[in-house]
N, C-alpha and C positions, 0 to 999 in steps of 0.2 A: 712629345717624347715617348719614347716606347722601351717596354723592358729588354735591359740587357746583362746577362752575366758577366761576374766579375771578370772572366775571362775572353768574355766577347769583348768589354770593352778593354782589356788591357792591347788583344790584338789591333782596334783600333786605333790606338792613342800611337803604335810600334808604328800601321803603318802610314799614320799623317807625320811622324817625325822623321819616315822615310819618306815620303813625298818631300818635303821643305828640305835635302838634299843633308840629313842625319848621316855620320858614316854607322858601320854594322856593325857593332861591338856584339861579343856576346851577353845574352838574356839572362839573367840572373832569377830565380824566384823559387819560395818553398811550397806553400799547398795547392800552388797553379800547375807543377809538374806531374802532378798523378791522369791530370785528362791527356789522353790522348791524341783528340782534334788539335786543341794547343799547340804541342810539341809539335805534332805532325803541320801547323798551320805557321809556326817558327820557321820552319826546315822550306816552305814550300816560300817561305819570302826571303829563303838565302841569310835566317839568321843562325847560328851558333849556340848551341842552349846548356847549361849546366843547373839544372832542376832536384830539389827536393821530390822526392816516393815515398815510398808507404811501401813498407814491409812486402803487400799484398801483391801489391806488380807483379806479373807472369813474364820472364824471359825464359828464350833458348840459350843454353847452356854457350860456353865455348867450344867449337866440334861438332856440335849437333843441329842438325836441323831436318825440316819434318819432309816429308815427302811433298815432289810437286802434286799440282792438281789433278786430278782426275781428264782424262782425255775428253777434248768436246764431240760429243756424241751428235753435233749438228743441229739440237734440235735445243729452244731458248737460247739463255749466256752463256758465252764461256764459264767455267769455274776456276775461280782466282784464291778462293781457300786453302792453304796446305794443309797436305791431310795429317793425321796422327795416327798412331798406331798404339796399342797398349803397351810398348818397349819405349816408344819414342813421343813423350810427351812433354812440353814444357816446363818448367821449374817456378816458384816467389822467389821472391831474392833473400828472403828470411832464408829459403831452403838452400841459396846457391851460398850465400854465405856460411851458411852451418855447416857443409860439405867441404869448404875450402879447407889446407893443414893452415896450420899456424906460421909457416916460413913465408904465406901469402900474403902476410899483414906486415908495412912496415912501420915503425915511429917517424912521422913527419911534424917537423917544427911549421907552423904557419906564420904566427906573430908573435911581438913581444907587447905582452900584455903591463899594466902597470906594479903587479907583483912578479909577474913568470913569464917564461917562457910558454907560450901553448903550444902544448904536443900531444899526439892521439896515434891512435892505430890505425892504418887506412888499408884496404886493399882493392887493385883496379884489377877490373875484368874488363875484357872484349864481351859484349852478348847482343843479342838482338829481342826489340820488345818480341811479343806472343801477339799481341794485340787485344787480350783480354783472355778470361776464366775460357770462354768460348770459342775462340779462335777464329773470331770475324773478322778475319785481317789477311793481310797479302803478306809476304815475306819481307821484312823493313830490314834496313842497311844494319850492320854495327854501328856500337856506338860503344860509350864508354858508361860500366857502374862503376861506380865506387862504393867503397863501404867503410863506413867508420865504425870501430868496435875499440870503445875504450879498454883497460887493461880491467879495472873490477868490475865491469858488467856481463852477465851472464850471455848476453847477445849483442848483436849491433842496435846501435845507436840509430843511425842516421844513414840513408843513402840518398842516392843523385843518378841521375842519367847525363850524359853529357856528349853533345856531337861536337867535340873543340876536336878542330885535326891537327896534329895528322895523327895515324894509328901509334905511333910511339911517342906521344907526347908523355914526358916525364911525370909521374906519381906526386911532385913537387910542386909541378905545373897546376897540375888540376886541384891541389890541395888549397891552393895559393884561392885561385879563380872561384871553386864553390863557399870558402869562408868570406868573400869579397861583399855576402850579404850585410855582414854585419855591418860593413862600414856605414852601407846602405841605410842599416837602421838605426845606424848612429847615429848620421847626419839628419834625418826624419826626427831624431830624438832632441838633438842640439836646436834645430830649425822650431820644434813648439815647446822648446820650455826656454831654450835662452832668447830667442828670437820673436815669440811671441803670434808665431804660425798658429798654433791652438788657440788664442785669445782674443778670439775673433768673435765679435756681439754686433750681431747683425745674422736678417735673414733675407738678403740679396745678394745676386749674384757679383753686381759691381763693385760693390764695395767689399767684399770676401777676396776679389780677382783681385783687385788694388792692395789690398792687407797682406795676401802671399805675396804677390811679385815685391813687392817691399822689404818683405820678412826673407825672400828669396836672395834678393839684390844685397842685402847689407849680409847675408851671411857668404855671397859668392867674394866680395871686399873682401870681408875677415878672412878667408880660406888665399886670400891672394896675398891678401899681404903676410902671413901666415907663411905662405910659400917663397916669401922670400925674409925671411924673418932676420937676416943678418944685421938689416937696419935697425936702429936705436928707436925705441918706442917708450914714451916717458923717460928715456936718459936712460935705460938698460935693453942690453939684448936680451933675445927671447931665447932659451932653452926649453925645448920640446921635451917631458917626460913622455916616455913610451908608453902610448895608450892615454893619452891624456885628452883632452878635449881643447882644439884651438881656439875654440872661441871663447874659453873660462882664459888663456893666456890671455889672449890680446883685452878681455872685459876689464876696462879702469876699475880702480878701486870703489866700491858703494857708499855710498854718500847717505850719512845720516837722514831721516824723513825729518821734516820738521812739522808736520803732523800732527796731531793727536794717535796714539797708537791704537784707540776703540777699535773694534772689529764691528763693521756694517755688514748686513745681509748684501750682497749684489747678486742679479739675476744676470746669470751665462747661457748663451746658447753657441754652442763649438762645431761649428760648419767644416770643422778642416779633417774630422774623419775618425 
């Protein structure tokens, strides 16, 4: 085995689950967005990406863009660089954000959480990345920022790059699709602690591979039956609180140990990440 980055291997994993005939959904992820190869290696296998950045990202503005290349003079490469000028130079998105008025930002409801409604300040820009501080890049399509700027924070929060088309997709749309992480980590969250995906003691592979697909299979059940929850389960229906965890619904009542309640030292080792 040979080393690979975290995002070497996520592209790999993308495109063996397109080989085995996966459809393209869009890409969801936060600190894997600030590479550029990434994004750029998403795009080149026809996927869709709505990505967490970093303040620091360089785009061009909406409106602006830099001059083409310098003419090929015949002799080496062409030159694919666009140039800059001291007028006309890229933006962070800390900076495109601070320059926007305040009519750019709208309140977008996402979910309903189990107290509240969540609601935030979002505002979508058209912009195109820079390609870095230095400008070793060719000129890249639009895409979509967003920018979340809560109401008492001095600056933004959080932003995203996002290639979901078409160019007018609703502020709604994209607010929906970039919070879709969470669910993400929710289900990761329910999968090792009610499921028992983390509680995994062993250090082979077959048996860890056996213990998820297990942990995996009984939670894809729950979320099924879950999904049609109209049925009677223990002699009552299920009523979904908003934001709730399905699988604390469907888990039967806990059954007294009959045990001794001593606490034992036991030795853990958690292969699942």
């Amino acid at each position: 085995m040979r080393f690979a980055t975290k995002t070497q291997i996520a592209l790999q994993q993308l495109r063996t689950l397109l080989d085995e005939g996966a459809p393209r959904h869009c890409v969801l992820a936060a600190g894997y967005g600030v590479d550029n190869a990434f994004r750029q290696a998403l795009s080149d296998m026809g996927l869709a990406y709505a990505v967490g950045v970093t303040s620091a990202v360089v785009v061009w503005p909406p409106g602006v863009l830099p001059l083409p290349p310098k003419r090929y003079s015949g002799m080496g490469r062409p030159l694919v660089v666009p140039r800059r000028t001291a007028t006309l130079q890229p933006i962070s998105l800390k900076a495109m954000a601070m320059s926007l008025p305040q009519e750019a930002f709208q309140t977008i409801a996402w979910r309903e959480s189990t107290n509240t409604l969540l609601r935030e300040r979002f505002a979508p820009v058209r912009v195109r990345h820079a390609g870095g501080n230095v400008g070793k890049a060719r000129l890249r399509p639009e895409q979509w920022l967003l920018i979340e700027w809560p109401v008492n924070d001095k600056e933004p929060s959080k932003y995203f790059l996002s290639t979901l088309p078409p160019a007018d997709t609703p502020i709604s749309e994209l607010v929906s699709v970039v919070h879709q992480r969470w669910r993400i980590e929710r289900d990761y969250q329910d999968l090792k602690q009610d499921f028992g995906l983390g509680h995994h003691e062993g250090r082979g592979w077959r048996g860890f591979h056996h213990h998820a697909a297990l942990s995996i299979a009984a939670y894809g059940f729950l979320m099924a039956e879950r999904l049609v929850a109209d049925k009677p389960v223990g002699g009552k229906k299920l009523h979904r609180t908003p934001g709730a965890c399905p699988s604390r619904a469907l888990r039967p009542p806990r059954k007294p140990c009959a045990r001794s309640a001593t606490w034992r030292p036991r030795s853990r080792v958690c292969a699942s990440g």
